[in-house]
N, C-alpha and C positions, 0 to 999 in steps of 0.2 A: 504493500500500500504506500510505503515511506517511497516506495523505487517511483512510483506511478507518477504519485503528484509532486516528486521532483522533476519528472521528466517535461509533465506538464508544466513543468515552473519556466524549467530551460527554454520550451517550444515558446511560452508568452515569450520570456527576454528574448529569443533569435526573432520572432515577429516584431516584434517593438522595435527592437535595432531595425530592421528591415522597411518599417514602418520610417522610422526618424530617417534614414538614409533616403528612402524614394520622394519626404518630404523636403529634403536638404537639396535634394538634384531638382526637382521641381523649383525650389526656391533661385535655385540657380539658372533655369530655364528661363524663368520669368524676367528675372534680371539681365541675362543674356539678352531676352527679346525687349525690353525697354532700352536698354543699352544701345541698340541696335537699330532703334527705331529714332531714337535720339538722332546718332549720327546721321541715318539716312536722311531726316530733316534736316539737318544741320547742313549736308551734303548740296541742299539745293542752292544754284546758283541764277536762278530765273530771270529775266529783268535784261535790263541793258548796261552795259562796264564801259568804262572811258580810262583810255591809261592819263591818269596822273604824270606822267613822264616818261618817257621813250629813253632809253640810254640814247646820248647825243647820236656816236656814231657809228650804231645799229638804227636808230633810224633814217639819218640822212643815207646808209649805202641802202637799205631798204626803197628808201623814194626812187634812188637815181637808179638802184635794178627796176622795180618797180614802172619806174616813166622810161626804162630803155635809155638812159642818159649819162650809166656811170663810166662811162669810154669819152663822152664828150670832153674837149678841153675847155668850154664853154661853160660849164657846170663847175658850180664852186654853193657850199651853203646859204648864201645868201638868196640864190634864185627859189631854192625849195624848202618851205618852213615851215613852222607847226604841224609836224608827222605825229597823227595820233592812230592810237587801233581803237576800235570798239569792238566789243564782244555783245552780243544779240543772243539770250539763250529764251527759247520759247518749246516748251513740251519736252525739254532735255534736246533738241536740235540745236546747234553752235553756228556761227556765220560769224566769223571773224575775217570784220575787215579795215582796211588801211585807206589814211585820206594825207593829202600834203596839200600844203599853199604853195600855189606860184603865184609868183612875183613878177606880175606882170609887165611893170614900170622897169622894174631895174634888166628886168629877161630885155625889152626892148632897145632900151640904152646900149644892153650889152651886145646887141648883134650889129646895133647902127656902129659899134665901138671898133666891134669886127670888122665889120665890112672895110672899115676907113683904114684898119690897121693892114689889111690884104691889098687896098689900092697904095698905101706908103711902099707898103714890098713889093710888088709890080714895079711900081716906077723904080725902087731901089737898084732890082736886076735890074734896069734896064739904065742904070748908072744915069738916074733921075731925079728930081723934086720938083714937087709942088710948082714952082716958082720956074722951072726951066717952060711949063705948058705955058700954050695962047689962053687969053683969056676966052677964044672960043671952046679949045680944050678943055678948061676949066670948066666951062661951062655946058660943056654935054657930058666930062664925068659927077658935075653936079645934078645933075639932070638927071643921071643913072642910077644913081643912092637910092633908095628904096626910102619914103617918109616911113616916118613916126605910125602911120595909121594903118600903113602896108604890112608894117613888120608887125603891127599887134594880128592881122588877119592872118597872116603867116602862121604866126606863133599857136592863133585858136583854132587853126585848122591842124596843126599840125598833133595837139593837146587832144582835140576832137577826135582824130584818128585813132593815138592811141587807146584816148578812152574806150573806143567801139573795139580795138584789140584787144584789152584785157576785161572784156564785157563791165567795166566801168562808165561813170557819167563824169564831164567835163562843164564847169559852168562859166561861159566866158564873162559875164559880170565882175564875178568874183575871184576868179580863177581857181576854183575849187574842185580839186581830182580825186576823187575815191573809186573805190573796188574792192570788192569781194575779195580776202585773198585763200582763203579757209574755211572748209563747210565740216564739222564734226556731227558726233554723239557724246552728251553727258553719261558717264559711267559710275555712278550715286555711291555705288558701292564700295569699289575701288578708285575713287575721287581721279578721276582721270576723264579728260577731251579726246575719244578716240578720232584721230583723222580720216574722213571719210573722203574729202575729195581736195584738191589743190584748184583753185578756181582760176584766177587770173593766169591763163596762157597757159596753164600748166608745165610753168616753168618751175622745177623745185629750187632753181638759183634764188626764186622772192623769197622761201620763206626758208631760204640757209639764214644759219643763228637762231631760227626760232624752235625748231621742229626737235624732237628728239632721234634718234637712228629707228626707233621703234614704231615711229610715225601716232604717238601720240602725248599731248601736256598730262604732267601731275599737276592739281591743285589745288591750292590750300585756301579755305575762306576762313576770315578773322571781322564776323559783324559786316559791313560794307567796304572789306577791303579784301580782295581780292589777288593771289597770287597764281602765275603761270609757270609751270620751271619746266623749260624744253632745254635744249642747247642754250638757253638767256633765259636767268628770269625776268617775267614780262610783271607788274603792278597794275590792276585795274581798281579803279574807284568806283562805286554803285551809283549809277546817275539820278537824278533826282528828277521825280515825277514835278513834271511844271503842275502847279494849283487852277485850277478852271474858273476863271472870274464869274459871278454870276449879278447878270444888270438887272437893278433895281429901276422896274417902272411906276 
């Protein structure tokens, strides 16, 4: 009798333990799945990102690949400026892309600047100056300069083209160039931008320095700030919703 209901004493304690331990792993399931649930909210990056600042000179070689212009000896920082990315993320889809100012005034100055410097060295070879021509000569290579209003048509035709090359838009107003240069997928779970397609030209030379060998960004969100870490880490800022005025009649 003393064997019996020791035995039964044992089987309670092995069930209780047994008991405690499936409620210990449950406890920790639970916690697992809150934990888990956490991140993956935390994980979202929805909305629209503006870099905060471009390292200087990953974005200016970015423009001048970008506009086909970094071979030019014509091109110096000054013509292409304020290089920003924005980040687009809508349903975990990414479209990351790239805008630059031209400078349309000083762009023009600088090919009138050209031009004048290529007719000094013409006449040079030909063991010349200014001042050796008639003034009818002068006056038909003045003639031949290309104005001020020529060379902006030039210039937004030339801007224009591109833009339609790298399925970009050109705004000759302003002189405002953007493009597409990156279409991803958000990956929540493994906080990562997989690259889905290379947009502009599908040249991978635009988005050397950005991209990783593995063709996709890790990133880190911190509240409304935003980290990229390919080959460069890139900083975005969380853009702020403009306020919708509403008129009082």
């Amino acid at each position: 009798m003393t064997q019996v209901a020791q035995g039964r004493s044992k089987g309670k304690s092995l069930l209780c333990h047994q008991c405690n331990a499936l409620f210990v792993f449950i406890i920790f399931l639970i916690l697992l799945a809150v934990l888990f649930g956490v991140r993956y909210r935390n994980s979202s990056i929805e909305g629209i990102w503006r870099t905060t600042s471009i390292d200087q000179k990953l974005g200016d070689d970015f423009a001048k690949r970008l506009t086909g212009l970094h071979q030019s000896p014509l091109i110096d920082d000054s013509l292409l400026t304020s290089s920003q990315m924005i980040l687009t993320v809508k349903n975990n889809n990414v479209d990351l892309s790239f805008s630059v100012q031209v400078e349309r005034d000083i762009f023009v100055k600088r090919l009138a600047a050209y031009h004048q410097n290529e007719l000094l060295k013409t006449l040079k070879e030909n063991h010349l100056v200014v001042g050796d021509l008639s003034s009818k000569e002068r006056q038909i290579i003045e003639n031949s300069m290309p104005a001020s209003h020529e060379l902006e048509m030039i210039l937004d035709q030339a801007f224009e083209k591109l833009a339609s090359q790298i399925g970009g838009k050109y705004n000759q107003k302003t002189g405002h160039l953007s493009a597409v240069v990156l279409k991803g997928k958000v990956n929540r779970i493994l906080h990562t931008i997989d690259i889905k397609e290379e947009v502009a030209a599908g040249h991978t030379s635009f988005s050397k320095g950005l991209l990783t060998p593995n063709g996709y960004f890790d990133y880190t969100r911190f509240g409304k700030k935003l980290e990229l870490l390919g080959d460069e880490k890139i900083i975005f800022k969380k853009a702020l919703k403009k306020k919708s005025v509403k008129c009082i009649t």
